[in-house]
PyMOL Python script that loads the backbone (N, CA, C, O; Angstrom):
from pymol import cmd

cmd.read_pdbstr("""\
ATOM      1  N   UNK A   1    -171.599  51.045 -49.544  1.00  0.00           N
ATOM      2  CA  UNK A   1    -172.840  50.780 -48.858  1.00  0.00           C
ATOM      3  C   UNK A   1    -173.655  52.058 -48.759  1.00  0.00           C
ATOM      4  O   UNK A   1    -173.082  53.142 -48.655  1.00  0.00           O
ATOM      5  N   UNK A   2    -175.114  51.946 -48.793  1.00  0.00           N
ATOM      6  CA  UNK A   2    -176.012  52.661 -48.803  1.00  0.00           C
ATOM      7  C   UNK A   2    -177.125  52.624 -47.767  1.00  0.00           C
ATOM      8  O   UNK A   2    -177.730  51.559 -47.639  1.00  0.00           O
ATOM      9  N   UNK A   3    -177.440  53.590 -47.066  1.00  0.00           N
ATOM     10  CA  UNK A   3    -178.415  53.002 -45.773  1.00  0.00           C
ATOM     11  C   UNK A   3    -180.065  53.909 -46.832  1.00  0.00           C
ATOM     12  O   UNK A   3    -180.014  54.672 -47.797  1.00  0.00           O
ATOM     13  N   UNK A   4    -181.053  53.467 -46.225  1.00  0.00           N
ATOM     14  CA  UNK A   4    -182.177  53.754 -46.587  1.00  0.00           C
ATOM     15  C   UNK A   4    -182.488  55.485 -46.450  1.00  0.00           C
ATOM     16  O   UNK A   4    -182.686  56.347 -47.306  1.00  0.00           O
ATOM     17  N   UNK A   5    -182.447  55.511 -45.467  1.00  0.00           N
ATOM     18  CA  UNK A   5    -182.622  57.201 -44.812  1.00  0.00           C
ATOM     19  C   UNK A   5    -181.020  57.894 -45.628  1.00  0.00           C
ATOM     20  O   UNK A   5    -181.173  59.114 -45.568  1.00  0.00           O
ATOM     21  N   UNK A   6    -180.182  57.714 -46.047  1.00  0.00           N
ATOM     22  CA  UNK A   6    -179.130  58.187 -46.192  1.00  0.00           C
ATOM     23  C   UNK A   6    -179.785  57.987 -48.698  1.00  0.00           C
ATOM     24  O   UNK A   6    -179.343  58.751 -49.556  1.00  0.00           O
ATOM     25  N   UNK A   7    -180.462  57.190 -48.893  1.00  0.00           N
ATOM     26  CA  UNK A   7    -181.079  56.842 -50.045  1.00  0.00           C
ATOM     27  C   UNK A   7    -181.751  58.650 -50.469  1.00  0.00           C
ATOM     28  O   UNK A   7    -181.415  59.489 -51.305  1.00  0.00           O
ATOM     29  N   UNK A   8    -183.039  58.589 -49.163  1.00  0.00           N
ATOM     30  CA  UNK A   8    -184.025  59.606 -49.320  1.00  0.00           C
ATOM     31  C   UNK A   8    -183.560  60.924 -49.540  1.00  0.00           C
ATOM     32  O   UNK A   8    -183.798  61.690 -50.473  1.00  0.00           O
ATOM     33  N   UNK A   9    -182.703  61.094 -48.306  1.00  0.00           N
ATOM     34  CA  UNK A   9    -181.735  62.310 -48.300  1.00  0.00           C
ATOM     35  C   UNK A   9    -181.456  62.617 -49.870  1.00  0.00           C
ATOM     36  O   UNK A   9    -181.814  63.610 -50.504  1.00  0.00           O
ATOM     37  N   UNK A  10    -180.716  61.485 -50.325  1.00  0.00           N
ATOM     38  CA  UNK A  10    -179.798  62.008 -51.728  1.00  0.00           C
ATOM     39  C   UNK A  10    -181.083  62.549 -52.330  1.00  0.00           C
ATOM     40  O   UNK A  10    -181.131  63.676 -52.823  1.00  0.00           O
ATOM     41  N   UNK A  11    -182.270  61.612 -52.274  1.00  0.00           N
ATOM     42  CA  UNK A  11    -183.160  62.083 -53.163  1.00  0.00           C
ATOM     43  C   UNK A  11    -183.694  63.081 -53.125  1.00  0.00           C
ATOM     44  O   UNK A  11    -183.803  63.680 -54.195  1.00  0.00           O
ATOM     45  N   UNK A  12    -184.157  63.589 -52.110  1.00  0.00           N
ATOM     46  CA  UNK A  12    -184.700  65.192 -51.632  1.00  0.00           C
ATOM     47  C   UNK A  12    -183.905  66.080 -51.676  1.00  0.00           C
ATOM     48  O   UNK A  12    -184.324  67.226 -51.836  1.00  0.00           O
ATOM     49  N   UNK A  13    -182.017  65.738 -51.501  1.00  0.00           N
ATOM     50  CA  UNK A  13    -181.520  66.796 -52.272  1.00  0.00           C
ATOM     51  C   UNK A  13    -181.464  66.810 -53.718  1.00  0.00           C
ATOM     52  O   UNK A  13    -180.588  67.594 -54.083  1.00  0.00           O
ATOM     53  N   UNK A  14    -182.028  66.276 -54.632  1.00  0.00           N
ATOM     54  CA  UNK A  14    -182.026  66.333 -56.144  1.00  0.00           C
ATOM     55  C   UNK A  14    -183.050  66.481 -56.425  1.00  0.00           C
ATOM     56  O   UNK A  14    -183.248  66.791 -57.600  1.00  0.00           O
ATOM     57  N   UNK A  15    -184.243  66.336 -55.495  1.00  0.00           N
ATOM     58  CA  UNK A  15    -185.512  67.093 -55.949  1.00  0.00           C
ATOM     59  C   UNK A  15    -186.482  65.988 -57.273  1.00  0.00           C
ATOM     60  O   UNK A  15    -186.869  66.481 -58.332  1.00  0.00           O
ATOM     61  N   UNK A  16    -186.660  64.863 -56.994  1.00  0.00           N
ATOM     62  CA  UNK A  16    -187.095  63.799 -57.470  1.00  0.00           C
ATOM     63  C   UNK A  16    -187.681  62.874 -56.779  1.00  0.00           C
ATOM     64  O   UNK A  16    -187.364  62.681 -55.605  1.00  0.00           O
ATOM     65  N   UNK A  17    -188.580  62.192 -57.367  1.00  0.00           N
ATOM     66  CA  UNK A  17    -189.433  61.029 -56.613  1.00  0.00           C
ATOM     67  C   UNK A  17    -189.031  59.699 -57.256  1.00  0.00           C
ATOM     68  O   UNK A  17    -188.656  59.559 -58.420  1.00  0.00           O
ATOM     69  N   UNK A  18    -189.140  58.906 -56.485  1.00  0.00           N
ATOM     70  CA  UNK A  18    -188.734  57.685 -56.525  1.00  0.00           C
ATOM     71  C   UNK A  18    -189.210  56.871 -57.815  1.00  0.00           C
ATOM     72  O   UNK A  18    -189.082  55.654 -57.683  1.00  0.00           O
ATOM     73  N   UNK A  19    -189.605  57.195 -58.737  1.00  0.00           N
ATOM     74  CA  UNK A  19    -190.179  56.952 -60.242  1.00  0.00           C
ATOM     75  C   UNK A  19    -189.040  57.092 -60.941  1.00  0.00           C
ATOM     76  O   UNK A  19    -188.471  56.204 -61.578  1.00  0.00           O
ATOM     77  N   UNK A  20    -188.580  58.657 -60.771  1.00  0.00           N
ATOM     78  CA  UNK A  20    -187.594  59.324 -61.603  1.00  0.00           C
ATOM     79  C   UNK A  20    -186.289  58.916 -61.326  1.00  0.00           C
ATOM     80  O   UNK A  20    -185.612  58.741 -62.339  1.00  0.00           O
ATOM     81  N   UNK A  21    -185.647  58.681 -60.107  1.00  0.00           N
ATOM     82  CA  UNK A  21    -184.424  57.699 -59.268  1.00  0.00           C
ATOM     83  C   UNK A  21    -184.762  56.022 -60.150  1.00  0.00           C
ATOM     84  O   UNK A  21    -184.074  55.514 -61.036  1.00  0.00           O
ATOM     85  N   UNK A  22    -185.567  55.678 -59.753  1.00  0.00           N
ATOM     86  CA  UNK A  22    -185.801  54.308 -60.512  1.00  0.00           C
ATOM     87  C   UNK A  22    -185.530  54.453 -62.348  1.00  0.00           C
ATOM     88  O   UNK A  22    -184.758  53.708 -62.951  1.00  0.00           O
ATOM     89  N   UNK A  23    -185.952  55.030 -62.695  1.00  0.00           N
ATOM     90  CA  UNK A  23    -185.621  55.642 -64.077  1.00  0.00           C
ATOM     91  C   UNK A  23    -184.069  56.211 -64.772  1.00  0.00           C
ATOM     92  O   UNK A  23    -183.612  55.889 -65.869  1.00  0.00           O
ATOM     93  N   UNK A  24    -183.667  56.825 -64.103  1.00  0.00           N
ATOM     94  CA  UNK A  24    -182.370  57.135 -63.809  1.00  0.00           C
ATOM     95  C   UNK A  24    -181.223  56.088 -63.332  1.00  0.00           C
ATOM     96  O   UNK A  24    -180.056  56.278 -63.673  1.00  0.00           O
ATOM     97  N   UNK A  25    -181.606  54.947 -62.512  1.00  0.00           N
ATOM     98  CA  UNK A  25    -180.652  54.027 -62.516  1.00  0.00           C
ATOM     99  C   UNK A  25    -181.192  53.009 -63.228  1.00  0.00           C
ATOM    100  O   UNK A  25    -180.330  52.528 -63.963  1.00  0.00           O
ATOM    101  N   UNK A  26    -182.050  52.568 -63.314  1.00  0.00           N
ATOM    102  CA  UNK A  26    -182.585  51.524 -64.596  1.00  0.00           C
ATOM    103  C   UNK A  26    -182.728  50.193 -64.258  1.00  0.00           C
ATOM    104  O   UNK A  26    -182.334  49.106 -64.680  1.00  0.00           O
ATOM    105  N   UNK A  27    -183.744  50.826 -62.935  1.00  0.00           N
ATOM    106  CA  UNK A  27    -184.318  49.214 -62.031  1.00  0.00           C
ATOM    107  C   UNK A  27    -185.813  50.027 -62.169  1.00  0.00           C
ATOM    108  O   UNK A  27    -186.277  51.011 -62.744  1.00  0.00           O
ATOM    109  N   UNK A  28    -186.347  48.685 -61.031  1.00  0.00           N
ATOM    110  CA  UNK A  28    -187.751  49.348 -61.425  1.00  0.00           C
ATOM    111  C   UNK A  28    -188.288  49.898 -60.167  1.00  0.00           C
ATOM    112  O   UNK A  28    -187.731  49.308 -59.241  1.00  0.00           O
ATOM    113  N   UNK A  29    -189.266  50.914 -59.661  1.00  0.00           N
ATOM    114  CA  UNK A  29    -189.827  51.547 -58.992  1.00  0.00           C
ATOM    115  C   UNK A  29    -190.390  50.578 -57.911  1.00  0.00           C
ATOM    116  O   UNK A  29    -190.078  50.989 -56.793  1.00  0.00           O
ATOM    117  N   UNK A  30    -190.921  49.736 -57.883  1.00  0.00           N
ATOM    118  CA  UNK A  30    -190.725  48.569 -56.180  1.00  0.00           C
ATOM    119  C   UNK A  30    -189.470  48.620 -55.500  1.00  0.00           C
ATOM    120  O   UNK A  30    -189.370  48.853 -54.295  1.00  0.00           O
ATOM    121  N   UNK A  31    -188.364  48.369 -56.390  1.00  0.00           N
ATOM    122  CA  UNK A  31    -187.083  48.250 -56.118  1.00  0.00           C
ATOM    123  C   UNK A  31    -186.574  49.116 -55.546  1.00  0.00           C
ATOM    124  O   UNK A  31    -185.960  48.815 -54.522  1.00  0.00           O
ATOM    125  N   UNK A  32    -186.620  50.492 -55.959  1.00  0.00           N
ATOM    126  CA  UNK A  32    -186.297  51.713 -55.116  1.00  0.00           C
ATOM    127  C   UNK A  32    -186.937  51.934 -53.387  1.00  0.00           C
ATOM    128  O   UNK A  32    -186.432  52.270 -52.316  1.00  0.00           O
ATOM    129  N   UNK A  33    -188.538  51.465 -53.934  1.00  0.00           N
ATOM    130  CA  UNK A  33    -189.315  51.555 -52.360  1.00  0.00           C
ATOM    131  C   UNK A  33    -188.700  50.508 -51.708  1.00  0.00           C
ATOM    132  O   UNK A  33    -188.178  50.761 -50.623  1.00  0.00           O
ATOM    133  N   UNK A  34    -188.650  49.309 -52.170  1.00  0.00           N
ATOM    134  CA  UNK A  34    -188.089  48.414 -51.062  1.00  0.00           C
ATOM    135  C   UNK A  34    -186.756  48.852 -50.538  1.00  0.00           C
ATOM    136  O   UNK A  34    -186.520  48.583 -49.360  1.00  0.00           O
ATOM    137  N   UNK A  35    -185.873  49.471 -51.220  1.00  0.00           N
ATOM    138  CA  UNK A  35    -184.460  49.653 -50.392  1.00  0.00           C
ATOM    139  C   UNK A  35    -184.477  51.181 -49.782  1.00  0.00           C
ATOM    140  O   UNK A  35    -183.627  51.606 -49.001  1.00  0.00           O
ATOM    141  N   UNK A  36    -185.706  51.998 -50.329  1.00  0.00           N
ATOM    142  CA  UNK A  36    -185.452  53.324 -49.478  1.00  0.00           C
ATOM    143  C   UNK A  36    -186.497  52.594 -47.815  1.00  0.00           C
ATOM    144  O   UNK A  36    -186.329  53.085 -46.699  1.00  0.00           O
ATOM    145  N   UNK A  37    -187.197  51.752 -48.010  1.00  0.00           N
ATOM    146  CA  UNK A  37    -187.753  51.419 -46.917  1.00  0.00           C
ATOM    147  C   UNK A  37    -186.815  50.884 -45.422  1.00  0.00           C
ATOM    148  O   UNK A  37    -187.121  51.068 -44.244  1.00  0.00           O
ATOM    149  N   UNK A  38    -185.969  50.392 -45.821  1.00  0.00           N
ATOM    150  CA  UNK A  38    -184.803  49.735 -45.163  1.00  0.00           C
ATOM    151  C   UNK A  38    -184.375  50.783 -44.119  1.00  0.00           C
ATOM    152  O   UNK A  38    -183.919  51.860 -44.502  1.00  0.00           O
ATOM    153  N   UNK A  39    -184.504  50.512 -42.881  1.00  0.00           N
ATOM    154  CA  UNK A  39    -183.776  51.809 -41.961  1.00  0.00           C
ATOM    155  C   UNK A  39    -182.501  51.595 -41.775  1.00  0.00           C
ATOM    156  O   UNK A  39    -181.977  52.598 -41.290  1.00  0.00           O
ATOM    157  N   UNK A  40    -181.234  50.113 -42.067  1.00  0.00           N
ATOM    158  CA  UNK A  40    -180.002  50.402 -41.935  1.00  0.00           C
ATOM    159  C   UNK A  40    -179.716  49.969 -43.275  1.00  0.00           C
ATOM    160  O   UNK A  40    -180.716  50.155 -43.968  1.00  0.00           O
ATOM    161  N   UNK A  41    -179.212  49.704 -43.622  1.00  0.00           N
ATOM    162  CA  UNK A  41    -177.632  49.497 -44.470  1.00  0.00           C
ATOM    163  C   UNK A  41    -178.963  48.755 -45.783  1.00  0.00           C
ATOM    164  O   UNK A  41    -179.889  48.111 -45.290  1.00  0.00           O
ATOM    165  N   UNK A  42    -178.929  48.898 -47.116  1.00  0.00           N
ATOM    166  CA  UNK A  42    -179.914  48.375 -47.407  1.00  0.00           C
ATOM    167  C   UNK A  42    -178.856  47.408 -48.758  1.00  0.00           C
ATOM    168  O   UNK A  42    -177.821  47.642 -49.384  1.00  0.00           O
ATOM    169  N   UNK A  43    -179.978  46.144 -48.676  1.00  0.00           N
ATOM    170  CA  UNK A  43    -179.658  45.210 -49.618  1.00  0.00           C
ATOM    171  C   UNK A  43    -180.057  44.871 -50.709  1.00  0.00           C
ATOM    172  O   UNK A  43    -181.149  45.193 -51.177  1.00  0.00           O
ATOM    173  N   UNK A  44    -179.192  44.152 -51.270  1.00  0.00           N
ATOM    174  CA  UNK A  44    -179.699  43.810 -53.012  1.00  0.00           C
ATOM    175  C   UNK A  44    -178.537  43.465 -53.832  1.00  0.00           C
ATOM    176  O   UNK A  44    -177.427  43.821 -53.435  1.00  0.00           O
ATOM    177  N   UNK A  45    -178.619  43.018 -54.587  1.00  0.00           N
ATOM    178  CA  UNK A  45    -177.750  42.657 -55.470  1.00  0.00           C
ATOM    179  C   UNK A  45    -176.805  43.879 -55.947  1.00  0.00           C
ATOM    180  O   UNK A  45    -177.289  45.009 -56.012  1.00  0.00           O
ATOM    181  N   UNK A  46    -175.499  43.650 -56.267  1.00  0.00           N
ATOM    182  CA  UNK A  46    -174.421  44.512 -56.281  1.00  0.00           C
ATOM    183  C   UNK A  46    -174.753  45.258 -57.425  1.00  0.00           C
ATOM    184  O   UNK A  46    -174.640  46.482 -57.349  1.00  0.00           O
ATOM    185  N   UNK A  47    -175.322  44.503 -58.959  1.00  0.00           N
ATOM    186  CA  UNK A  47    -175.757  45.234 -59.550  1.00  0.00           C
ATOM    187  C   UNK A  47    -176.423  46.730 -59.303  1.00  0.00           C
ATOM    188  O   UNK A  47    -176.053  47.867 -59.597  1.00  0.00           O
ATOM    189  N   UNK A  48    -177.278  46.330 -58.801  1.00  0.00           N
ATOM    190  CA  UNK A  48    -178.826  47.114 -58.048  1.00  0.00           C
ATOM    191  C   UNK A  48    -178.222  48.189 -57.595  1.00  0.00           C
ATOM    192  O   UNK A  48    -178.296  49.405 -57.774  1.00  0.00           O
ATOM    193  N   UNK A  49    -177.437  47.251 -56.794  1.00  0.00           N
ATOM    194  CA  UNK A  49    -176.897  48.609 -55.311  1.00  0.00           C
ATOM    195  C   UNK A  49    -175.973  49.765 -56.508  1.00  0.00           C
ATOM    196  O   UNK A  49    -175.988  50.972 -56.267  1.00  0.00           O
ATOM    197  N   UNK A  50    -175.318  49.291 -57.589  1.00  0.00           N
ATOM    198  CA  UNK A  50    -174.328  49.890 -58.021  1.00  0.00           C
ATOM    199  C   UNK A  50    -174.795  50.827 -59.243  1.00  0.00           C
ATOM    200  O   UNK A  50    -174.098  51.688 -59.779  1.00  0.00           O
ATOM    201  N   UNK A  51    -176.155  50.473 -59.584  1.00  0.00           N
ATOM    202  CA  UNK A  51    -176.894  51.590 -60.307  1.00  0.00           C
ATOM    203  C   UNK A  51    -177.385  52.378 -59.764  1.00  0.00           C
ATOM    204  O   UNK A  51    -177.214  53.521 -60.189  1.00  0.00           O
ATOM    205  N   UNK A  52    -178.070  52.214 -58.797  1.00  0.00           N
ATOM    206  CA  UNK A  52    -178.628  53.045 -57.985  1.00  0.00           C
ATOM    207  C   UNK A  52    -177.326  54.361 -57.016  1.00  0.00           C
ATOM    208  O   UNK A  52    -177.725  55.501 -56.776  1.00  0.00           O
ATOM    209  N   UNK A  53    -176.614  54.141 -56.812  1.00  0.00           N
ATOM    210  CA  UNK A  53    -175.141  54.741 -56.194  1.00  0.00           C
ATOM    211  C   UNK A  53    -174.830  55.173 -57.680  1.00  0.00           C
ATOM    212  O   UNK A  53    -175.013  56.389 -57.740  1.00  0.00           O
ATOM    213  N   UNK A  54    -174.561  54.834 -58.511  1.00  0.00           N
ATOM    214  CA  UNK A  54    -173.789  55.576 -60.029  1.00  0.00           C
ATOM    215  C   UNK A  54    -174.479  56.741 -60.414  1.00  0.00           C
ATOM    216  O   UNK A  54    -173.965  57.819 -60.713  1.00  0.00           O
ATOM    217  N   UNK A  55    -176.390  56.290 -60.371  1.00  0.00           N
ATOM    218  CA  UNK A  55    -177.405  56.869 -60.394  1.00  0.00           C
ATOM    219  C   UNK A  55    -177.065  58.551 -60.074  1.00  0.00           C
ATOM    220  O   UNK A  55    -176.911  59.549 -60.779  1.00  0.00           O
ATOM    221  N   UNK A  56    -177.038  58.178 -58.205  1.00  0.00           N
ATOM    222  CA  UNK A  56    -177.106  59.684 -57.497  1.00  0.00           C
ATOM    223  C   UNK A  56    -176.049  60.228 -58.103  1.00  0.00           C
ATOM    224  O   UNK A  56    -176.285  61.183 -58.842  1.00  0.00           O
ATOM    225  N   UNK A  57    -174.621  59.765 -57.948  1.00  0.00           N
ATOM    226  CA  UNK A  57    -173.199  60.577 -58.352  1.00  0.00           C
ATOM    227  C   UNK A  57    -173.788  61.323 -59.379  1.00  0.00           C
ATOM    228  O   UNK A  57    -174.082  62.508 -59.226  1.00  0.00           O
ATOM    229  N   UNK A  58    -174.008  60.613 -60.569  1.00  0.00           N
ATOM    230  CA  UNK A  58    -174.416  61.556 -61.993  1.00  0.00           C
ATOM    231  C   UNK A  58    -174.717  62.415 -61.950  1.00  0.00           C
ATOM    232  O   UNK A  58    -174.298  63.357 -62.622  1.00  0.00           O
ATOM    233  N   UNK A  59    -176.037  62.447 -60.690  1.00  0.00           N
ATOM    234  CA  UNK A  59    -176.867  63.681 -60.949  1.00  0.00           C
ATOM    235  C   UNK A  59    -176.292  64.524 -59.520  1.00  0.00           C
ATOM    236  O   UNK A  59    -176.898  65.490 -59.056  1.00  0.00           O
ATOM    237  N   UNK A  60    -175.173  64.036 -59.001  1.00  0.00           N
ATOM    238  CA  UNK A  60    -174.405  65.596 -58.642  1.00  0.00           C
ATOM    239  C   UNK A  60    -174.527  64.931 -56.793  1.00  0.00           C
ATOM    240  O   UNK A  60    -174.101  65.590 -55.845  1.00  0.00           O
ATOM    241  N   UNK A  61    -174.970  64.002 -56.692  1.00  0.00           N
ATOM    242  CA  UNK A  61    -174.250  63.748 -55.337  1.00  0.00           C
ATOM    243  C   UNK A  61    -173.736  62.790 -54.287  1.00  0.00           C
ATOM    244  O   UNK A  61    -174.187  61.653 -54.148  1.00  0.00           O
ATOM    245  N   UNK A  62    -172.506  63.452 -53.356  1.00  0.00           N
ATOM    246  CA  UNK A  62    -171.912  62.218 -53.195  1.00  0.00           C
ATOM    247  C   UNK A  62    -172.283  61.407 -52.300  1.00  0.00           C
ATOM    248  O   UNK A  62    -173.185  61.928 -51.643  1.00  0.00           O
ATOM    249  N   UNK A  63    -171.971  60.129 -51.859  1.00  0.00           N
ATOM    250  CA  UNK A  63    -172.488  59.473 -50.460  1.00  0.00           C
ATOM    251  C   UNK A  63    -171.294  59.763 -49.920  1.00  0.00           C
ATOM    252  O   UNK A  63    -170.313  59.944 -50.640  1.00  0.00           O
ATOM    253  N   UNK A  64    -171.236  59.840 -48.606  1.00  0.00           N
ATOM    254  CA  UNK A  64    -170.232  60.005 -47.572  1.00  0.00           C
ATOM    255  C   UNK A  64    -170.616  58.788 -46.680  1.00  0.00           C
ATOM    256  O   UNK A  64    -171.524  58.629 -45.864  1.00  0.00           O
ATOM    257  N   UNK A  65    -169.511  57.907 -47.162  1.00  0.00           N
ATOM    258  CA  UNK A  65    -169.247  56.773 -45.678  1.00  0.00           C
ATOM    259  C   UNK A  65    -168.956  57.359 -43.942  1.00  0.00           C
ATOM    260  O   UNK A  65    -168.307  58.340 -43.580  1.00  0.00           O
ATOM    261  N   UNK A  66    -169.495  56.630 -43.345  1.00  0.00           N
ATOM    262  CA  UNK A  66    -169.099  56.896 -41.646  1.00  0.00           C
ATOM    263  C   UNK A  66    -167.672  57.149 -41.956  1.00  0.00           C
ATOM    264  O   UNK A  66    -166.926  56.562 -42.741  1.00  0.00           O
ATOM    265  N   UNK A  67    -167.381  58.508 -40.889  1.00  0.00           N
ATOM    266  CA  UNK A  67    -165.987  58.927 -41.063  1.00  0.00           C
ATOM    267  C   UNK A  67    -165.617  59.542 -41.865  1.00  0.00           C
ATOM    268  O   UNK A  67    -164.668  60.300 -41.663  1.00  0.00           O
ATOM    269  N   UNK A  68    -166.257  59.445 -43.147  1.00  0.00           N
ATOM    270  CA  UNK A  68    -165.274  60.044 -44.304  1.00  0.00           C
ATOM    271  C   UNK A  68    -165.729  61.422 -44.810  1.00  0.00           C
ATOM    272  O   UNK A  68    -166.927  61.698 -44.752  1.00  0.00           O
ATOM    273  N   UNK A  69    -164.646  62.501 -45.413  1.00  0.00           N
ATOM    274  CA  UNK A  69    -164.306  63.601 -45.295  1.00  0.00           C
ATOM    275  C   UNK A  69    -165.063  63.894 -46.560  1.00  0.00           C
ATOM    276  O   UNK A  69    -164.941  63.156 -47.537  1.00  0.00           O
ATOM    277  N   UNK A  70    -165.888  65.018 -46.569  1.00  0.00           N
ATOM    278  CA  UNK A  70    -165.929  65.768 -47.919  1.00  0.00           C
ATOM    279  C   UNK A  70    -164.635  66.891 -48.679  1.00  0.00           C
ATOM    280  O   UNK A  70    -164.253  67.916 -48.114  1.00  0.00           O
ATOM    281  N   UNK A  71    -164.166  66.462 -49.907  1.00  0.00           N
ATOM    282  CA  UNK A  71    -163.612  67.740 -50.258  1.00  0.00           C
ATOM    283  C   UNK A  71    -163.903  68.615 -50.827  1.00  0.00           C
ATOM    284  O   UNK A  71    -163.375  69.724 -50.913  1.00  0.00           O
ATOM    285  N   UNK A  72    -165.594  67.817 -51.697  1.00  0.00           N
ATOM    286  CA  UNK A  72    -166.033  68.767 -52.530  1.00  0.00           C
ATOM    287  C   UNK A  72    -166.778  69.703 -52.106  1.00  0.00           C
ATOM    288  O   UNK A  72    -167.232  69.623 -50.965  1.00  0.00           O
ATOM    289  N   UNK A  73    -167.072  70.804 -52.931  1.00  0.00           N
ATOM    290  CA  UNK A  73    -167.581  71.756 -52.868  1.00  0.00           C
ATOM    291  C   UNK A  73    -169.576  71.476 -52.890  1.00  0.00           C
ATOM    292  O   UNK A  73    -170.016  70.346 -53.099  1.00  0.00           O
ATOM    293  N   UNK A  74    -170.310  72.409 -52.701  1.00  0.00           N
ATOM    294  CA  UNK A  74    -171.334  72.134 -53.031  1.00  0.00           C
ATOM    295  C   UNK A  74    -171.841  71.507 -51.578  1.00  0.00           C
ATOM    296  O   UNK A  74    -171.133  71.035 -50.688  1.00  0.00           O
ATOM    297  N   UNK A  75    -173.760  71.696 -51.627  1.00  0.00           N
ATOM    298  CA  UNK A  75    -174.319  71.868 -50.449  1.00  0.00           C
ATOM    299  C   UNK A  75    -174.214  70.442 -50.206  1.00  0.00           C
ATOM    300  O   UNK A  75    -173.803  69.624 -51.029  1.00  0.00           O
ATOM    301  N   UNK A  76    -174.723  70.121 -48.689  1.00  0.00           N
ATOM    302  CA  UNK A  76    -175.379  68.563 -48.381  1.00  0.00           C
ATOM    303  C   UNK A  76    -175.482  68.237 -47.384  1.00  0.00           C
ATOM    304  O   UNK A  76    -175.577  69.213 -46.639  1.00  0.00           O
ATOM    305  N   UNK A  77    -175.534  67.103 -46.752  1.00  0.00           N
ATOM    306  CA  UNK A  77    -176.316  66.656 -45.598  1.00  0.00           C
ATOM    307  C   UNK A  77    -175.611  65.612 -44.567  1.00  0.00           C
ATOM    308  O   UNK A  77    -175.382  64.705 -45.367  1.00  0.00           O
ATOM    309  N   UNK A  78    -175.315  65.330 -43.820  1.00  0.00           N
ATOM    310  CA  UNK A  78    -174.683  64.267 -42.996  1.00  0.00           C
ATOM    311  C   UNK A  78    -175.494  64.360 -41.439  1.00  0.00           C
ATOM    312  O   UNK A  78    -175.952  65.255 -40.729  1.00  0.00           O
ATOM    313  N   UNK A  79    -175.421  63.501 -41.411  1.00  0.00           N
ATOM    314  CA  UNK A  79    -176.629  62.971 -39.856  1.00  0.00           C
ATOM    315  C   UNK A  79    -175.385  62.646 -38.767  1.00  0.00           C
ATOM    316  O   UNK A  79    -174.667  61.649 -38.849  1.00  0.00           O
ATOM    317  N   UNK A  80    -175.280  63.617 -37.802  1.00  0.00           N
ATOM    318  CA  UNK A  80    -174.040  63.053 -36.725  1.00  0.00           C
ATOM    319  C   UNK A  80    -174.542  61.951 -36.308  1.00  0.00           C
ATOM    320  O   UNK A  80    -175.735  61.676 -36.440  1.00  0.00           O
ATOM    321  N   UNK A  81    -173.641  61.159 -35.727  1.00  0.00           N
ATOM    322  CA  UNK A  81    -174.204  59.915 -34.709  1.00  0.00           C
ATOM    323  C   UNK A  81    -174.845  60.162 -33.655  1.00  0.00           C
ATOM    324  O   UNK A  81    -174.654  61.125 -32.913  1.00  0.00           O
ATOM    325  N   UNK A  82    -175.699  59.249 -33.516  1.00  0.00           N
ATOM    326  CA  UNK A  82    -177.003  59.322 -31.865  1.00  0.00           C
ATOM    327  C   UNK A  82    -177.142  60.557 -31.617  1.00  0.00           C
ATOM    328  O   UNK A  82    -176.673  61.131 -30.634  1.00  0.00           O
ATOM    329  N   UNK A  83    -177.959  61.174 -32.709  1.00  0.00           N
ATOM    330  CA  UNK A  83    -178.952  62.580 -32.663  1.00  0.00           C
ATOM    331  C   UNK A  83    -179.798  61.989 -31.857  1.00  0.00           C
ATOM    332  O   UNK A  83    -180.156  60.828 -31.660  1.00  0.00           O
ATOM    333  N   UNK A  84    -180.211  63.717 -31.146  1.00  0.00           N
ATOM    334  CA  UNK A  84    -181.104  63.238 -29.698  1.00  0.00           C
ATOM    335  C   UNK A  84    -182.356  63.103 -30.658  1.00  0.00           C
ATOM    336  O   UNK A  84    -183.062  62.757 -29.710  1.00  0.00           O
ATOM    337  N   UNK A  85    -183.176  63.081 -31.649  1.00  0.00           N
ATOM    338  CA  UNK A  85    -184.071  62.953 -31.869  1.00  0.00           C
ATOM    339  C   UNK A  85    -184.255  61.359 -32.302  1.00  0.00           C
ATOM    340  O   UNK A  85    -185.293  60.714 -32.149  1.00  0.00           O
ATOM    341  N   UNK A  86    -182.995  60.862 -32.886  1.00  0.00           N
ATOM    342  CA  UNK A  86    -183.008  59.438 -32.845  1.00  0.00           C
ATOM    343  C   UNK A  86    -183.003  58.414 -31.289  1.00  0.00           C
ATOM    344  O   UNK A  86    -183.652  57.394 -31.055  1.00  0.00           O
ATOM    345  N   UNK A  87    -182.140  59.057 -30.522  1.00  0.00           N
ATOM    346  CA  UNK A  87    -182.512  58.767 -28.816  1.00  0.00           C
ATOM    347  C   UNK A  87    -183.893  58.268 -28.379  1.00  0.00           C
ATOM    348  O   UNK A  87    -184.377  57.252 -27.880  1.00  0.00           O
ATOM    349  N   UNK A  88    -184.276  59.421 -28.788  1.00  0.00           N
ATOM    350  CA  UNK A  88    -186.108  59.508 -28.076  1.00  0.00           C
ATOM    351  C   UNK A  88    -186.466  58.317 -28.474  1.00  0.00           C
ATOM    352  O   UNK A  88    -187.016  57.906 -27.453  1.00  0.00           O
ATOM    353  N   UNK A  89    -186.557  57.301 -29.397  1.00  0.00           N
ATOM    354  CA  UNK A  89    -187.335  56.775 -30.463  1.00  0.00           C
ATOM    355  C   UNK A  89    -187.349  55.504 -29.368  1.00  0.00           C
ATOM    356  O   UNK A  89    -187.953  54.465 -29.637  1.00  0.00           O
TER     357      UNK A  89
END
""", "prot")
cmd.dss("prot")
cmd.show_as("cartoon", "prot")
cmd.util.cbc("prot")
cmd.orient("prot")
C-alpha cells in the first residue's frame, strides 16, 4: 500500500514531476494526479498500484510500511505519527 503524501515524498526525493513518474511506470499522467491527490491510502487497480511502486524502487526508492525498519543505506523520509503540525489541521 501506498498513501498519497507518502507518493509525493518519493517523488520530490527523485527530483521529477508527475509527467516523468507517469512515464516511468507506464500509466498516464491523470492517473498519477488522481492517486497523488488522495490524502490516505490511495486506490486503483493492482496493476496501477504495482507500476507505479515498481516505478519508484527502480529509480532508487523504498516505501516503508507503518512499523517497518529500514536496512538500507541511503537518504529518506518517514513522517512519525500525529506530527503536531498534522494536529493543528
Amino acid at each position: 500500500m501506498i498513501s498519497g503524501p507518502q507518493m509525493r515524498a518519493a517523488r520530490a526525493l527523485l527530483g521529477v514531476d508527475q509527467k516523468r513518474l507517469a512515464a516511468l511506470a507506464g500509466v498516464s499522467l491523470p492517473t498519477i494526479q488522481r492517486m497523488e491527490a488522495s490524502d490516505g491510502i490511495v486506490r486503483g487497480t493492482v496493476d496501477t498500484l504495482t507500476k507505479v511502486v515498481e516505478a519508484l524502487n527502480s529509480a532508487g526508492v523504498d516505501l516503508l510500511a507503518e512499523g517497518a525498519r529500514s536496512e538500507g543505506g541511503g537518504r529518506g523520509v518517514r513522517l512519525r505519527e500525529a506530527s503536531e503540525l498534522n494536529r493543528q489541521e
